[in-house]
C-alpha positions in Angstrom: 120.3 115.1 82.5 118.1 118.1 82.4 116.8 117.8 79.1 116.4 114.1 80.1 114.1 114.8 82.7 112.7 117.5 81.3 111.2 115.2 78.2 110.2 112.6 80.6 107.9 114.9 82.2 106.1 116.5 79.2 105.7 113.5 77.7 104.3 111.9 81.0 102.0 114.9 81.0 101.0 114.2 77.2 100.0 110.7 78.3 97.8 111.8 81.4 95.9 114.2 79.5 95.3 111.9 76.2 94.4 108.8 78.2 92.4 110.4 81.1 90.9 112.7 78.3 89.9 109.6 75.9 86.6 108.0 76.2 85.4 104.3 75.9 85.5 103.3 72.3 82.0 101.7 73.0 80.1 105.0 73.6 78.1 105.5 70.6 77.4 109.6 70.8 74.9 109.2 67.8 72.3 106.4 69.7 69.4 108.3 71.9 69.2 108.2 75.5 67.0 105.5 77.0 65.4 104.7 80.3 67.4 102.0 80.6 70.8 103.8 80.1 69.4 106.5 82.0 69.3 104.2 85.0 72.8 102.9 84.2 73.9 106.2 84.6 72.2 106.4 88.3 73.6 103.5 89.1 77.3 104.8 88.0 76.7 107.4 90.1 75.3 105.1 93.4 78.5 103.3 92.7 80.5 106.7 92.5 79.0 107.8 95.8 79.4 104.5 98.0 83.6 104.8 96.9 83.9 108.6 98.2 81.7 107.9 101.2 84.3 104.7 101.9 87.4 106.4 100.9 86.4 109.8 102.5 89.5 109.9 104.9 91.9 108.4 102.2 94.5 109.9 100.3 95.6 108.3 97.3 99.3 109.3 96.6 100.6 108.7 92.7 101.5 109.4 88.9 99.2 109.8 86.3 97.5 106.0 86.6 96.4 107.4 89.9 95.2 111.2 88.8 92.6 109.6 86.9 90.8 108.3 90.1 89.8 112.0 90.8 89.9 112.6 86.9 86.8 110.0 86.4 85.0 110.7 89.8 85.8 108.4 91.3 86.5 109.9 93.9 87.0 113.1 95.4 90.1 115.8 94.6 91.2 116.0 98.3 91.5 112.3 98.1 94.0 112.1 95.7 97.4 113.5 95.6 98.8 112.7 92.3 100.4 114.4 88.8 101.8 113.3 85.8 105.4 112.2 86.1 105.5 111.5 89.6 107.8 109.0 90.9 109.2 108.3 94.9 111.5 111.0 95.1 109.1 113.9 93.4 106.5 112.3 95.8 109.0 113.4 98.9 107.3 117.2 98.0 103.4 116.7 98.2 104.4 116.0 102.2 103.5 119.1 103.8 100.3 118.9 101.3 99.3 115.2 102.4 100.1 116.1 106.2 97.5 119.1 106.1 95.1 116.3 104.7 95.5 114.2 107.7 94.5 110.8 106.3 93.6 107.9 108.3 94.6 105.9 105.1 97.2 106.5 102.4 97.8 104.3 99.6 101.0 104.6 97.5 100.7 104.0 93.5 104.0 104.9 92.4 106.4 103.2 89.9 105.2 103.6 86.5 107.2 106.4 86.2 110.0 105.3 88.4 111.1 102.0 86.2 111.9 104.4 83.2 114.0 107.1 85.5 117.5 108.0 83.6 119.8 106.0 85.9 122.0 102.9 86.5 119.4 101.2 89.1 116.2 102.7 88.5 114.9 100.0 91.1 117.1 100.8 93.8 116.7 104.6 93.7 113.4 104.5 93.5 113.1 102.1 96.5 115.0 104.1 98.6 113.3 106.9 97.8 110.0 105.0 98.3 111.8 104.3 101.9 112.2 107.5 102.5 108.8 108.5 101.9 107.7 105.8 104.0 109.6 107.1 106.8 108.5 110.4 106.6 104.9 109.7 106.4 105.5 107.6 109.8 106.9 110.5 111.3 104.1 113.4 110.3 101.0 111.0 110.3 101.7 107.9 112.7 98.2 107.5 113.0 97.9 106.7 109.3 97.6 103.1 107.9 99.8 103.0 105.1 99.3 100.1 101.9 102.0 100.1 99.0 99.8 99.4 95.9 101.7 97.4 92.8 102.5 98.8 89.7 99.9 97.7 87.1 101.1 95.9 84.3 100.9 97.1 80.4 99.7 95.5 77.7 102.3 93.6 75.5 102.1 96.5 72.7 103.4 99.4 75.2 106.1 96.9 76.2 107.2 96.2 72.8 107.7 100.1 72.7 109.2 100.7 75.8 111.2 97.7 76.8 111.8 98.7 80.3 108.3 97.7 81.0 109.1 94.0 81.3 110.6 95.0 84.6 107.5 95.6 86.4 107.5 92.4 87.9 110.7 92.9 89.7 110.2 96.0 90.8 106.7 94.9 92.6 108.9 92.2 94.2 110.8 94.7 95.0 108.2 97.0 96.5 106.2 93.5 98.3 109.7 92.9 100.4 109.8 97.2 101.5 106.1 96.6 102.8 107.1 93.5 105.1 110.2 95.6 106.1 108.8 98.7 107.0 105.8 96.4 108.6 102.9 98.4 106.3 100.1 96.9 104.0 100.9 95.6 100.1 98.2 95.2 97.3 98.5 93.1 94.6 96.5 94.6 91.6 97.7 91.9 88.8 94.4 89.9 90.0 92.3 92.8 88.3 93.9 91.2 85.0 93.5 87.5 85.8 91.5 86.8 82.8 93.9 88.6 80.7 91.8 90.9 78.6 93.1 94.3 77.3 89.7 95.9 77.8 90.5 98.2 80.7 93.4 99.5 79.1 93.0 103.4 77.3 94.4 103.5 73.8 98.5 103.5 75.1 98.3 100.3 76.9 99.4 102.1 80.2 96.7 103.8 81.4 93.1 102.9 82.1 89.4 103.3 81.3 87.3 104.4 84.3 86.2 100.9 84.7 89.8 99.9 85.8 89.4 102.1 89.1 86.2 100.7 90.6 88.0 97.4 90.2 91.4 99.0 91.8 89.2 100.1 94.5 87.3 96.7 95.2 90.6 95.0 95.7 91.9 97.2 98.1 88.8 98.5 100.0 89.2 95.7 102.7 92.1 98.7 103.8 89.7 100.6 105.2 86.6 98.4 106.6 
C-alpha cells in the first residue's frame, strides 16, 4: 500500500509541474511585441488584479487543478491552500494552516485525486473524509462561508487512459448531496465546458490552461459579492 501511495503522489507531482509549467500552444515566442499585445497584456493584468482584490479574504483549498490558481496569478499564494496529490483526508492536515488564514470564504476543489485512491469505495472514503473536513472547518472557522466546488471533467483521451475517470459524475452527485446535508454552498463547474471544446485543457487532458481559472472564478464569484 505504501508503494501504492507512494507512486500516486510522484506521479501527481509530475503532472502539476508539466501542466502548470506548459504554456499555450498559441504563443508564438518568435512574433515581435506590438502595442496591441502590449495592451492585452495590461488588460490580463486589470483582470488579474480585480480577482485578488474579490478573492482577497478567500482560501481556495485543493490538488494540483487548484495550485495552479496561485501558479498563473491568478491569485494570490495566501489564497490558495493546495499541492499535488491532495485528496479529503490529506486535506484534514492544512487545518491549523487554513485556520491561521482566517478566511471569510473557503472553497473546496478536491476529488481529482480522490476517485483514483487504492481502495474498495474510493467515493465513500473520500466523502467521509470530505465530511470530516467539513466539520472541522465549522468548528475552527464558523464564521466562514463554505462552497464545495465539482470536480472538472477530463477530456475523453485522459479517460481512455485512466478509466476511473468516467466516475466523475458520480462522485459530484455524490459531493452536491454532502453540501445540502451539511447546509454549505455547491458549484457546478461542467457549465465552463458547455460548448464542449477541449481548448482549456493543458496537454494531459486533466489539467488546465490559465484561461480555465478566470472562467472557474466567474462562476463562482457570486460566493463572495
Amino acid at each position: 500500500m505504501k508503494k501504492i501511495v507512494a507512486t500516486l503522489l510522484l506521479g501527481s507531482i509530475a503532472l502539476v509541474l508539466a501542466a502548470c509549467g506548459n504554456e499555450s500552444s498559441s504563443s508564438s515566442p518568435q512574433q515581435p511585441t506590438t502595442r496591441n499585445q502590449g495592451q492585452a497584456t495590461e488588460s490580463k493584468g486589470s483582470v488579474e488584479t480585480e480577482y485578488q482584490a474579490l478573492f482577497q479574504n478567500s482560501v481556495f483549498v485543493g490538488d494540483s487543478i487548484t495550485e495552479c490558481l496561485s501558479f498563473h496569478d491568478v491569485l494570490k499564494e495566501e489564497n490558495v491552500l493546495a499541492g499535488a496529490g491532495k485528496t479529503a483526508e490529506f486535506a484534514l492536515q492544512d487545518m491549523a494552516e487554513l485556520t491561521k488564514r482566517d478566511p471569510e470564504h473557503i472553497f473546496i476543489h478536491l476529488g481529482s485525486d480522490d476517485i483514483l485512491w487504492p481502495t474498495d469505495n474510493p467515493k465513500t472514503y473520500s466523502l467521509k473524509n470530505y465530511a470530516k473536513l467539513i466539520g472541522i472547518i465549522k468548528e475552527k472557522l464558523p464564521q466562514a462561508k463554505i462552497t464545495l466546488l465539482s470536480v472538472t471533467p477530463v477530456t475523453a483521451e485522459a479517460e481512455e487512459l485512466e478509466p476511473r475517470y468516467k466516475n466523475i459524475n458520480d462522485y459530484n452527485q455524490g459531493l452536491k448531496e454532502l453540501a445540502e446535508k451539511e447546509n454549505i454552498g455547491y458549484v457546478d463547474l461542467s457549465p465552463i465546458f458547455s460548448n464542449g471544446s477541449n481548448n482549456l485543457y493543458d496537454s494531459d487532458g486533466i489539467h488546465f490552461k490559465p484561461e480555465f481559472y478566470s472562467s472557474m472564478l466567474d462562476l463562482v464569484k457570486d460566493q463572495v459579492e
